[in-house]
C-alpha positions in Angstrom: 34.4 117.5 69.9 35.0 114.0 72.0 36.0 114.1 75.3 37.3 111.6 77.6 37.6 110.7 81.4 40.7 111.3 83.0 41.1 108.0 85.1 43.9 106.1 87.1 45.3 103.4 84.8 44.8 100.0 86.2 47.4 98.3 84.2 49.8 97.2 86.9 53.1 97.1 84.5 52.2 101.2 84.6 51.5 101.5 88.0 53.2 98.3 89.5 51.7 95.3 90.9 50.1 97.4 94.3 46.5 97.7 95.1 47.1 101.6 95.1 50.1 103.8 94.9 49.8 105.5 97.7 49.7 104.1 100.7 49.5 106.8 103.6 50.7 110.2 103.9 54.0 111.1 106.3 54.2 114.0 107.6 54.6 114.4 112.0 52.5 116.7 113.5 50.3 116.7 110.2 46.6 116.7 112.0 43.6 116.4 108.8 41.2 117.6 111.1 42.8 120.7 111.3 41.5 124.3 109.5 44.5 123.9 107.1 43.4 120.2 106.2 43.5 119.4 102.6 39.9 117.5 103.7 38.7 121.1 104.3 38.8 121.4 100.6 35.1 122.0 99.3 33.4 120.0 96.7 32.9 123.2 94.6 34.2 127.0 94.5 37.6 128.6 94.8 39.8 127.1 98.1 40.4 130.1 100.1 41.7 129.0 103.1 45.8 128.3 103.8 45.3 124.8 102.8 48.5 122.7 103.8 49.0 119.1 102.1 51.1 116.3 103.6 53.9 114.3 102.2 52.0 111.6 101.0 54.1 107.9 100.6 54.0 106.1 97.5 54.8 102.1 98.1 57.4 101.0 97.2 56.8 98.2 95.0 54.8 101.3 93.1 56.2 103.1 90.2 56.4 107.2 89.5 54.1 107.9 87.1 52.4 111.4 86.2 49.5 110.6 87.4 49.0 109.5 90.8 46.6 107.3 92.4 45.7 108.3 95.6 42.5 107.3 97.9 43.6 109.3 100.5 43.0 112.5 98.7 39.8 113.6 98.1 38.6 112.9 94.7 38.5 116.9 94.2 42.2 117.1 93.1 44.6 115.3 91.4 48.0 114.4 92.0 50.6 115.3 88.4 54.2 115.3 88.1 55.5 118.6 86.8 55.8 117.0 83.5 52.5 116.4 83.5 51.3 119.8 85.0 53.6 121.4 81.8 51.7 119.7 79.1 48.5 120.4 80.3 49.3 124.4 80.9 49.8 124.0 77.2 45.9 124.0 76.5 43.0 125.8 77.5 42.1 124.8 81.3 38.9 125.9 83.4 40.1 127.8 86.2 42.8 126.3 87.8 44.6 125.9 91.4 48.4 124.5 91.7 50.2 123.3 94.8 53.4 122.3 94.8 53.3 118.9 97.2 56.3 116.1 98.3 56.0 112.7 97.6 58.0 110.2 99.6 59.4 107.2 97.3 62.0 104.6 98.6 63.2 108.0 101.1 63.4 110.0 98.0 61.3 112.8 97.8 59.9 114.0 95.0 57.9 117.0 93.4 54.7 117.1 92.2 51.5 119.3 92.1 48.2 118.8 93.5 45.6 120.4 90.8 42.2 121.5 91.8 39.2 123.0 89.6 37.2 125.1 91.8 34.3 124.8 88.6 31.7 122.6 88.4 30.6 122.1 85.4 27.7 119.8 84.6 25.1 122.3 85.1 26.1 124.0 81.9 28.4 121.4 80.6 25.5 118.2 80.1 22.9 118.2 77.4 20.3 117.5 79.9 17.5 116.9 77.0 19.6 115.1 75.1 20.6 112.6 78.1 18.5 109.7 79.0 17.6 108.9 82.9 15.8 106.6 85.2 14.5 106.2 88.2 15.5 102.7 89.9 15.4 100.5 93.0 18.3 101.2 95.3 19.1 97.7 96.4 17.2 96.1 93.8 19.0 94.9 90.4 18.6 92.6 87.5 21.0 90.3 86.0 21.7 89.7 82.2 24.9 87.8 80.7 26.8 88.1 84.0 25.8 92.1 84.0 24.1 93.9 86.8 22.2 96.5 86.2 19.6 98.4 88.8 15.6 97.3 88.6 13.7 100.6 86.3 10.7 101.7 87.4 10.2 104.4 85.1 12.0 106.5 83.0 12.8 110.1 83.5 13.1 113.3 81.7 15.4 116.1 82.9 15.8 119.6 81.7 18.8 120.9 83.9 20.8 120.1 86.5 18.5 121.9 89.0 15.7 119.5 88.1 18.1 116.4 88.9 18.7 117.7 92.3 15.0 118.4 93.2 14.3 114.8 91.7 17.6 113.5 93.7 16.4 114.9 96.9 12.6 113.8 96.2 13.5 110.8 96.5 16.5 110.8 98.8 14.2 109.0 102.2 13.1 106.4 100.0 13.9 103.0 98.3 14.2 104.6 94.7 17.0 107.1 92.9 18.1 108.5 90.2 20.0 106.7 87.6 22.0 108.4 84.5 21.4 106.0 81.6 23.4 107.9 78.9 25.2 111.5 79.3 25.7 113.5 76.6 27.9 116.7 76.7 27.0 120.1 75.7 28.4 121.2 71.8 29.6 124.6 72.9 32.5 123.1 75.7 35.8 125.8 75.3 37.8 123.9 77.6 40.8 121.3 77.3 40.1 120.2 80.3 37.3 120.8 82.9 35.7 119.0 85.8 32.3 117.8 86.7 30.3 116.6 90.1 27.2 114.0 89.6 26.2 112.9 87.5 29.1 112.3 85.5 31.7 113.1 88.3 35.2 113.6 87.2 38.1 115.2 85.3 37.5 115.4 81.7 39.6 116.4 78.6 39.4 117.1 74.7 40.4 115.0 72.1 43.4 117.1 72.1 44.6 117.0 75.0 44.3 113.3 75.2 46.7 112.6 72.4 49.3 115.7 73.9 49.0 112.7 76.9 49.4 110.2 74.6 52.7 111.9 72.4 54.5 113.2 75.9 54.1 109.6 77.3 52.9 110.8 80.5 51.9 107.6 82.3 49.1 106.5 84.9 46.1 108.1 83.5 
């Protein structure tokens, strides 16, 4: 089965002509350094805390799409309208968290849902054998046909995810990292939608699901 990257559409007549869509979050008295700070929210595993989230501003000049652009928010979650949140319970989801949030637009406020997949999935979810890596120069690069690309030194064979993190933090003192080349998924995936930390970091969905997107018109991804 294909899967794609859920990302933020960058087509301005989608999400208007703004650098982002949100532009701070409103809420007096709201302190993020506080225990129920949605900042507290951990990279991985179930949030267990009383998390509390803000009422985030979208500009003005922005439009309300389903999918939210936010750089505010970690890139854990994800902001979705309830139309989108009511598609996607349609279709098999990794485990799952739901908060219902406010978003401030032109002194409207409006509802949507912060979503959050406490799994990470790459360990299981990447081929690692199949996949292709390298190790390269941190700040050194080549240049071909206007591309950039960082300087190889060798290539480098992984056969999990914990050998990419010993080889990550072998090298993490010195001029050289890791690189993914090519990522291939795992053939056995059961989800619609899952999420996954380096080093393919993001939310990704089936073929399905994509084109349940694609026929509800949900906009911004």
């Amino acid at each position: 089965m294909n899967f794609y990257k859920l990302n933020n559409s960058v087509d301005p007549n989608v999400t208007g002509h703004v650098p982002m869509q949100i532009e701070d979050w409103v809420e007096e008295g709201y302190n993020y350094l506080a225990p129920y700070s949605y900042r507290n929210i951990p990279s991985s595993g179930r949030i267990e805390y009383e998390v509390r989230f803000p009422i985030f501003k979208l500009r003005n000049e922005a439009k309300q799409t389903d999918f939210l652009q936010n750089v505010h928010a970690s890139d854990r979650i994800r902001l979705l309208s309830p139309k989108a949140k009511e598609v996607l319970e349609k279709y098999s989801l990794d485990a799952t968290q739901w908060y219902p949030i406010k978003v401030l637009h032109r002194n409207r406020k409006l509802n949507y849902f912060v979503l959050y997949m406490p799994n990470d999935r790459q360990s299981g979810f990447i081929n690692w054998k199949a996949s292709s890596f390298a190790i390269v120069h941190r700040n050194e690069y080549n240049f071909d046909r206007g591309m950039m690309s960082p300087k190889e030194i060798a290539p480098l064979a992984l056969s999990n995810y914990k050998e990419y993190i010993l080889k990550v933090r072998a090298l993490r003192e010195t001029a050289l990292k890791v690189h993914p080349q090519k990522i291939i998924l795992a053939s056995h995936i059961e989800y619609d939608l899952f999420r996954m930390k380096v080093p393919f970091m993001g939310y990704f969905c089936s073929v399905h699901l994509k084109t349940a997107i694609e026929e509800a018109g949900l906009t911004g991804f």
